[in-house]
C-alpha positions in Angstrom: 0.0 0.0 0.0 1.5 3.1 -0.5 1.9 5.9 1.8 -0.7 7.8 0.6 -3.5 5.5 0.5 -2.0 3.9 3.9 -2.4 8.1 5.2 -6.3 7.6 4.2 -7.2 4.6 5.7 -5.4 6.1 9.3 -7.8 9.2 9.0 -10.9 6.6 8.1 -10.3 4.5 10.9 -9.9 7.7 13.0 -13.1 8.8 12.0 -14.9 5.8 12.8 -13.4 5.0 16.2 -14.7 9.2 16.5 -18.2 7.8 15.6 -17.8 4.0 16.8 -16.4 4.6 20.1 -13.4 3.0 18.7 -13.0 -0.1 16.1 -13.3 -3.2 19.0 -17.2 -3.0 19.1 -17.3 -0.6 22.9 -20.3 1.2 22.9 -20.3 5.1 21.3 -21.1 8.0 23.3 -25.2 8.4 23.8 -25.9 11.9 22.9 -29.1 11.9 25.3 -27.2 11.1 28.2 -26.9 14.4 30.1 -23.6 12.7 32.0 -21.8 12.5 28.9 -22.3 16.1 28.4 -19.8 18.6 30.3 -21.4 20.8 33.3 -20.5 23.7 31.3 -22.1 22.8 28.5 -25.3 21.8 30.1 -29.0 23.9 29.8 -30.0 24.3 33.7 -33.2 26.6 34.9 -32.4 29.0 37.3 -32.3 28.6 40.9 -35.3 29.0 43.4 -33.5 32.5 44.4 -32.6 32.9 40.9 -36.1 32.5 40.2 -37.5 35.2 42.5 -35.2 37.4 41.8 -35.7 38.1 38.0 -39.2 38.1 38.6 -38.7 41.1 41.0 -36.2 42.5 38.0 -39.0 42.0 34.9 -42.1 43.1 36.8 -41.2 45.0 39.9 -43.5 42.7 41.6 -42.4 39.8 44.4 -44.3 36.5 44.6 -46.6 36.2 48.1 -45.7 32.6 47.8 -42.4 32.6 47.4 -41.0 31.3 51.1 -43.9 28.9 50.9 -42.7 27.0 47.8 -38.9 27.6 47.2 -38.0 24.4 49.5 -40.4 22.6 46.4 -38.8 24.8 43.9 -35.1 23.2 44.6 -33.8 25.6 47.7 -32.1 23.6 50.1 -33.6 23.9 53.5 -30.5 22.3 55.2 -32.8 19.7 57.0 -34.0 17.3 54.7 -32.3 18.8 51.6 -28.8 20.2 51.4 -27.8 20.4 47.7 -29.9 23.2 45.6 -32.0 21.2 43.0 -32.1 22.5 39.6 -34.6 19.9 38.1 -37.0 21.3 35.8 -40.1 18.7 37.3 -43.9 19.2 36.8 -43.5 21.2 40.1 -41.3 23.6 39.0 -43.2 24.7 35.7 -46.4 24.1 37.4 -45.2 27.0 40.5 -43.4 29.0 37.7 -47.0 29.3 35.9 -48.4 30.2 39.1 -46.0 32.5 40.4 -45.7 34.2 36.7 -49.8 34.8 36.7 -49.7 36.6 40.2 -46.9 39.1 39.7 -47.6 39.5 36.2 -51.7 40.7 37.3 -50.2 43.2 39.8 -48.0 44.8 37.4 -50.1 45.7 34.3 -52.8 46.6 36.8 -49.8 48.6 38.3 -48.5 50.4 35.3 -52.3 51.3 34.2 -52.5 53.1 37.5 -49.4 55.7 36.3 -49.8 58.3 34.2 -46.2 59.0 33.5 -45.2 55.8 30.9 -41.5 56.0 31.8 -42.3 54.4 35.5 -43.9 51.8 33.7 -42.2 48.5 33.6 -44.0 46.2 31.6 -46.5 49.0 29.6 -43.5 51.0 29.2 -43.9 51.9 25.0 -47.2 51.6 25.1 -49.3 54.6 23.7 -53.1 53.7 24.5 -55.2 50.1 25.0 -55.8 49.7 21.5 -54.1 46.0 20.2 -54.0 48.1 16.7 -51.9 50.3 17.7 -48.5 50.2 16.2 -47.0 51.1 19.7 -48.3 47.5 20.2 -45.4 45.9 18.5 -42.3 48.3 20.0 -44.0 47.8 23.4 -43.3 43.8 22.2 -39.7 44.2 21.2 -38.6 45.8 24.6 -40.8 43.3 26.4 -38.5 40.7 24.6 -35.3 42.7 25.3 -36.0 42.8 28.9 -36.7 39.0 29.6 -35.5 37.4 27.4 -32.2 39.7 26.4 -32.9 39.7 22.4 -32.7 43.1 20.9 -34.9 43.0 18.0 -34.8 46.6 15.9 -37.7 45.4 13.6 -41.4 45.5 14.2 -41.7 42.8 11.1 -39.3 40.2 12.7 -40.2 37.0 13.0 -39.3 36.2 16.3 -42.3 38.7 17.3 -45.3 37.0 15.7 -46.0 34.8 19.0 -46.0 37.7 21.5 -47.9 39.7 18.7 -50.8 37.0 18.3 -51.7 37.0 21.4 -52.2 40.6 21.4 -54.0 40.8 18.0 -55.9 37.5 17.0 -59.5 37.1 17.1 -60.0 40.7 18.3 -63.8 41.8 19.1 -65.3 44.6 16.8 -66.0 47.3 18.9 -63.0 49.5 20.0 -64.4 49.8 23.8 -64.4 45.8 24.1 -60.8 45.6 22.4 -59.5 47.9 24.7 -61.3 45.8 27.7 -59.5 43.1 26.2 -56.2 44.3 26.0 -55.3 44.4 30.2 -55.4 40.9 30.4 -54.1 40.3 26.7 -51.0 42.1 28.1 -51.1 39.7 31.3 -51.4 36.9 29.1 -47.8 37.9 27.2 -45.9 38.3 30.7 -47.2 35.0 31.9 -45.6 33.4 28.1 -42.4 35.4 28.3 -41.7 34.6 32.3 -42.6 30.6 31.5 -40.6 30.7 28.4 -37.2 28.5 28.0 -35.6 31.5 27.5 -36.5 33.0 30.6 -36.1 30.2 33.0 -33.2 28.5 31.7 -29.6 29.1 31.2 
């Protein structure tokens, strides 16, 4: 064989014990085993602290229930637990939906009740209650931007269609029932952005 073609069949077999595991028949790596990817390298949600915290960030608002159920969301209490859980269980999304409902309610019932829009947190580009109006969609974009960190400078992107159907499908008719509407429309978004991957995983 000469040293060429010997130089191609090193880099084949290379390859295949790469694939293979290597060429005596051991098993190869399973790609769906989360141990046989590196800590650093691994998708975890956020902390029961973690947690509470950003929602106090996004919203300004602080879950009632939040000592009641961290111990269930993964904080150690040092008695029967003392390694901080990071699961994402039925528990976890279930509380997170929960906890994401109540402090999303208080603030947009919160920034209706100012006048000035810059205090607002959540309403904060918003110019009227009217799902229409084009404010709609840059009131989307910063809502994106500030849970989710992804700075969008177009009102057509893509990305916003989601947060943008909620707001706009199946609207009623009449203007005074759209802007009735649009309070818990706006709820409705905050509950999908705090529950979303992006928010509670890193």
């Amino acid at each position: 064989m000469t040293p060429k073609w010997t130089m191609i069949g090193v880099l084949i077999g290379g390859l295949l014990v790469g694939c293979t595991g290597d060429l005596n028949g051991s098993e190869p790596r399973n790609p769906n085993d989360p141990n046989a990817t590196p800590e650093t390298k691994r998708i975890v949600r956020l902390t029961a602290d973690q947690f509470f915290r950003s929602l106090e960030v996004t919203t300004g608002q602080t879950w009632s229930r939040a000592d009641e159920y961290a111990p269930t969301l993964g904080k150690p209490d040092f008695n029967q637990a003392t390694q901080q859980s990071q699961d994402i269980s039925v528990s976890f999304v279930k509380l997170a939906g929960d906890a994401a409902r109540e402090v999303c309610g208080e603030a947009v019932d919160a920034d209706l009740e100012m006048a000035n829009t810059d205090d607002r947190l959540i309403l904060k580009h918003l110019d009227g209650l009217d799902p229409e109006n084009d404010s709609v969609l840059t009131n989307l974009r910063y809502l994106v931007l500030r849970f989710h960190g992804i700075h969008m400078t177009d009102d057509l992107d893509s990305r916003l269609d989601p947060w943008a159907a909620i707001m706009r499908t199946d609207l009623p008719a009449d203007q005074g029932e759209r802007e009735s509407q649009a309070r818990d429309r706006w709820k409705a978004v905050c509950v999908g952005l705090i529950t979303h991957p992006d928010f509670l995983t890193y």
